[in-house]
N, C-alpha and C positions, 0 to 999 in steps of 0.2 A: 504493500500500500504506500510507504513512504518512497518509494523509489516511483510507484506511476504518478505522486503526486508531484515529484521534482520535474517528472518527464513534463505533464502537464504544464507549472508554469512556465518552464523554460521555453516547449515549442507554442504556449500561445505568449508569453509574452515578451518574448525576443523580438519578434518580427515588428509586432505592434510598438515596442520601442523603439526600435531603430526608425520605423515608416514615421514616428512623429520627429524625429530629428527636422528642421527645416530643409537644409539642400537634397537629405532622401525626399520626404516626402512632396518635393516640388520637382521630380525628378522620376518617381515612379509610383505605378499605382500600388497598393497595399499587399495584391495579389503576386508582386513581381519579388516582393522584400520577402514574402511566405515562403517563396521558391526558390528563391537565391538561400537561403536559412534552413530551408530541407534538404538542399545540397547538401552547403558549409556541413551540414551536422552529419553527412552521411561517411560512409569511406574516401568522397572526393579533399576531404578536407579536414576534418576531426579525425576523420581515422588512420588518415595520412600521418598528420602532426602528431597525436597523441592516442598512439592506438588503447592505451590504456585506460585513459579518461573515455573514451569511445566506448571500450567496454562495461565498463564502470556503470554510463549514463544507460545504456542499448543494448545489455546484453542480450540474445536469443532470446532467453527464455520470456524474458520480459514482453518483448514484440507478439504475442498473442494476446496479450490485455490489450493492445491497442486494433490490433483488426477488426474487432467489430465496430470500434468506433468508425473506423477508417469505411468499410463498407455503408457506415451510416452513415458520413460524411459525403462521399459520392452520390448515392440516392438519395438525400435530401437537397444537392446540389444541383442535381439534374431536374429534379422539381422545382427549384428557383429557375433555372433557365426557362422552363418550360412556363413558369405563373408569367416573364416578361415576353413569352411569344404573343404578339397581339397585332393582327391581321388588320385594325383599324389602323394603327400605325402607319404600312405598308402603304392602303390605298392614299390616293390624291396626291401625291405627292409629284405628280409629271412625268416628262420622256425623260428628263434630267435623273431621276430616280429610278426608276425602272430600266433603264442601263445599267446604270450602278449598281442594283441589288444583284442582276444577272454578271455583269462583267467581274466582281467583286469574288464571284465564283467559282468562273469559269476560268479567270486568266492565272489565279496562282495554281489552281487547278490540276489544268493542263500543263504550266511548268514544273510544277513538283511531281506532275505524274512522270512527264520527261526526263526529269534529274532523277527520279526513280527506276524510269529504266536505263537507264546507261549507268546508275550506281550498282545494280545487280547483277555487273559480269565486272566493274571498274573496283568498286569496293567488296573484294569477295569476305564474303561473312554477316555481310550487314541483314539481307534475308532471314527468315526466322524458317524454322523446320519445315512449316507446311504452304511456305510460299511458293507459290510458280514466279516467273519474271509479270505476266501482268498482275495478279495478283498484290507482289510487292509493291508496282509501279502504281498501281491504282490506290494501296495504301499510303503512300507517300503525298500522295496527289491531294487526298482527303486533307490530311496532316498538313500540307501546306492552305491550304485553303480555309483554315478554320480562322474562325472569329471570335472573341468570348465576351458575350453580350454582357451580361453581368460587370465583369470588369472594366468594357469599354463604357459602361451606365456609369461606374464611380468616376471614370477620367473625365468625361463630357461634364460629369456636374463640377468636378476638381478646376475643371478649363472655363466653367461657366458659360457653356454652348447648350445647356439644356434647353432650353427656351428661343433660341436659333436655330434659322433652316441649316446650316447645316451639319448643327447638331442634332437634331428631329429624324434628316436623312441616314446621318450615321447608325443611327439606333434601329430606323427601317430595316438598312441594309444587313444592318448585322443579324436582326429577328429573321432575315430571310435567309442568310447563310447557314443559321442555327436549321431553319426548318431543312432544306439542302442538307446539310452536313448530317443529322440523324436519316436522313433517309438513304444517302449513301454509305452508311453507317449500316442499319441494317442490311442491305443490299450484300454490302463486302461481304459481311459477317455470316450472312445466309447461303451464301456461296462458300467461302471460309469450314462452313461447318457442316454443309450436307455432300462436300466432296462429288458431288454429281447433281445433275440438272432436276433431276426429279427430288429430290432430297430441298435441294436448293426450292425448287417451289414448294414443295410443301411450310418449310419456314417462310416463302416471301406469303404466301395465303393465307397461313394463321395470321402474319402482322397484320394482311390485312382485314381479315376476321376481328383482330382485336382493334384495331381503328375505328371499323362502321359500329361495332358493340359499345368504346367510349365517346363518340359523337351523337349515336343515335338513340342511345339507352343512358349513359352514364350522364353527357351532359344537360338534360335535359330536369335529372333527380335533382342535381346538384343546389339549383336553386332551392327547391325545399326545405332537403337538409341541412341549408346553411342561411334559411332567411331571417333567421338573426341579427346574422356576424354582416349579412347584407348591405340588412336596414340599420344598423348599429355602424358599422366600421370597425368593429372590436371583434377579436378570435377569442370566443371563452375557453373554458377548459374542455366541456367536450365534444366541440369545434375538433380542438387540436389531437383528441380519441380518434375524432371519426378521419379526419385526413391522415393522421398515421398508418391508422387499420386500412385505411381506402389505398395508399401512395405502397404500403406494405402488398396489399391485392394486386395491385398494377402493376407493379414489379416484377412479382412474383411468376405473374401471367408471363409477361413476357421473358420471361427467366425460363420458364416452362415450352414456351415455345419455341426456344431455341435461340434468342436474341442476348440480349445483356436486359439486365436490370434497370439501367440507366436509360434505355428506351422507355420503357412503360411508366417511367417515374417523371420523364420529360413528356410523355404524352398528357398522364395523367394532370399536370401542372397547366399542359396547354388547354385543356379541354374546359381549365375553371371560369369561371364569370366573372366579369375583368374589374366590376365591382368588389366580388370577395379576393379574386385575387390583388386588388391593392391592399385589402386588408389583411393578408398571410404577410406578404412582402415585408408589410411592415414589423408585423408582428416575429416574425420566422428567418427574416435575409441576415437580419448584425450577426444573431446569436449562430447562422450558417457559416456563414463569411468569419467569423472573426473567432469562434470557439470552434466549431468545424472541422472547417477544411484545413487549418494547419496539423492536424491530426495525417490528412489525407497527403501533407505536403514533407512529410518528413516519413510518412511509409514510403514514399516514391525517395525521396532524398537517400534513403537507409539501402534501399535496393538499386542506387547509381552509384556507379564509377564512372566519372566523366574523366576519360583518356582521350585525348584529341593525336594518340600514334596511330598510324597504321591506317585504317581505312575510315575510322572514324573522321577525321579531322575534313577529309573529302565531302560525308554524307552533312558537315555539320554546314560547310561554306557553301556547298551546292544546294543543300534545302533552305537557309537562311536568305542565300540568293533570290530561289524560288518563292518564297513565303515574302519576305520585305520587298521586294522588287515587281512582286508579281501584283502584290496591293497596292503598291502605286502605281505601277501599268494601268489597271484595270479601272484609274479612278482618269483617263486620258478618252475615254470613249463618252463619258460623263461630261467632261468637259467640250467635247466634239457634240454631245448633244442638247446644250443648254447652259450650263452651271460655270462661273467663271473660273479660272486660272488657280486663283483663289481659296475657291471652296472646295476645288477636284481635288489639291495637294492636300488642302486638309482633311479631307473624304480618307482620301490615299491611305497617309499616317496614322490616322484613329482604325481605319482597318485593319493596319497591320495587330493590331494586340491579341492576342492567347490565350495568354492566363492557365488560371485554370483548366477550359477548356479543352485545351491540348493536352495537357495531361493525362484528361481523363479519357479521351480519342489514345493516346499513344498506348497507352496503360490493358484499354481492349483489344488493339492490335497486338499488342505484343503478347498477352492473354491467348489471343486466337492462334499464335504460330507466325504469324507475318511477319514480327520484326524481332532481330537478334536483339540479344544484349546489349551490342556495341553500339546498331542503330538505334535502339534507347534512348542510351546514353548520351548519344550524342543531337540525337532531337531533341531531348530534355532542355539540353542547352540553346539550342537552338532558340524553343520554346520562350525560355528565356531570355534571352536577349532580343527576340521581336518585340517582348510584350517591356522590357526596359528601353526600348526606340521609340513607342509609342507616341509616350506625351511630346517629346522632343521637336519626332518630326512633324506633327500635328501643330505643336507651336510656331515652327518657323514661319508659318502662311496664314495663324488663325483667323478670319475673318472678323472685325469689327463691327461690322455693319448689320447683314437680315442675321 
């Protein structure tokens, strides 16, 4: 007990210290400082320096009290991302927009699927057991292409573009990459894991079996049993019963079906009414975000070595490449269709961020057999340092004006 309560405050309150330092926290967002800190603490750097203190803090035995946390911490996560998918967002917003939610997709996309394939005969290792070359190349692509809505929601309001078009855009765009990105998430994963076409349909049918069952049965209750927390704005106590037991159901299902967890916990979050969902957000995101996920960020930290020898150091510059390069690409077609100079570079850079998000995208890949160790490793970092370019490059162009 006294050893998980040390673990406790150090990995939540390390990070949350440093993030209030002034030049950190004008510099990254809170999620970047979690993951830089579950490194540090892992063998990249604690166990480098002082393997003993390392053992001391982490030993084996200990890391079993913390996985279930860590399991809760991802599936409640992925329910946060899912309560801010909000399709009113998306609409009206123009041709300016609706490029950008598409291009934002497509173009890091398609380069990290490309750096994905020429990394799986260039960087031999980086592959996971049950990868074929498209396979990898298609996982990589995913990985490059993510956005983490969540976290880019703390920058915009940190940058003070909540309330600016093109902050409002940003946030579109990222709820649409969120919806994209689980859906070829499942896809991969469904193929990944029926090893054959009929296998593979079977999982892509149940998802969608469980889709039209939470849209045309689940959302529909939902109102009832929460017109309370509705008409109130407050999540009582067993409000937060029945969304556990409910997000626990959701999960599970698609746990059962052959997907991840984290699908049915993002659907489930998608499918709320956007009324109770402001009022979980509030009630549900600090205590996610800030108790949480550093649980989820120092299981990841504890099972990285970030080695940048050998083929690693290739997968990290050619997906970094892909992923930061590919979101500013992708914010030029945007600009070509409306939106000035301006607001496409700043589109660009607020795209680029990760977060968590990536994590939790790598963490299933690798899970599934697609990505080695090494490729881990070395997207971890990668991961991280998109999501620490962020505010930066978003600053350099921020727009004053709508």
């Amino acid at each position: 007990m006294s050893l998980f309560l040390i673990q406790t405050a150090l990995i939540i309150g390390l990070p949350y210290a440093l993030w209030r330092l002034g030049v950190v926290g004008r510099l990254m967002p809170l999620a970047a400082v979690q993951m830089a800190v579950g490194i540090a603490l892992g063998p990249s750097l604690l166990g480098w320096a002082s393997p003993e203190l390392s053992m001391r803090l982490f030993p084996p035995a200990s890391l079993a009290a913390l996985d279930g946390l860590v399991r809760l911490a991802v599936v409640f996560f992925a329910f946060s991302i899912g309560l801010h998918f909000d399709l009113a967002r998306i609409r009206g917003q123009g041709r300016c927009f609706s490029v950008l939610a598409v291009s934002s997709v497509v173009v890091p996309t398609l380069a990290g699927a490309a750096g994905g394939w020429w990394l799986f005969e260039a960087a031999p290792g980086s592959a996971g057991f049950f990868a074929t070359r498209p396979l990898f190349a298609a996982a990589m692509g995913i990985a490059a292409g993510v956005t983490a809505l969540p976290v880019l929601g703390a920058v915009v309001r940190e940058m003070g573009l909540e309330q600016r078009r093109v902050g409002v855009m940003a946030l579109g765009a990222a709820a649409f990459n969120d919806a994209a990105l689980w859906v070829a998430v499942a896809l991969l994963l469904a193929v990944a894991h029926g090893g054959d076409p009929w296998e593979a349909g079977q999982v892509a049918l149940g998802a969608l079996l469980f889709a039209g069952v939470m849209v045309g049965l689940v959302r529909p209750l939902l109102p009832r049993l929460f017109a309370r927390a509705e008409r109130t704005g407050k999540v009582g106590g067993g409000d937060v019963v029945l969304l556990t037991v409910g997000l626990a159901l959701a999960s599970l299902a698609t746990e059962a079906i052959g997907l991840h967890a984290v699908i049915g916990a993002f659907v489930f979050g998608a499918v709320m009414p956007r009324t109770l969902a402001e009022a979980i957000v509030g009630s549900f995101e600090t205590f996610v975000q800030v108790v949480l996920l550093p649980f989820f960020f120092i299981s990841v930290g504890l099972k990285t070595r970030v080695d940048l020898g050998g083929g690693a150091a290739a997968i990290f510059w050619v997906m970094s490449a892909a992923a930061v390069l590919g979101k500013l690409a992708s914010a030029l077609p945007a600009w070509m269709a409306g939106c000035t100079g301006r607001e496409a570079w700043t589109l660009g850079g607020l795209l680029t961020c990760k977060g968590l998000m990536e994590l939790v995208v790598l963490t299933l890949l690798a899970d599934a057999g697609l990505l080695s160790d090494t490729a881990f490793g070395a997207m971890v970092l990668m991961a991280l340092f998109a999501t620490v370019l962020t505010k930066p490059l978003a600053g350099m162009a921020s727009p004053r004006g709508r």
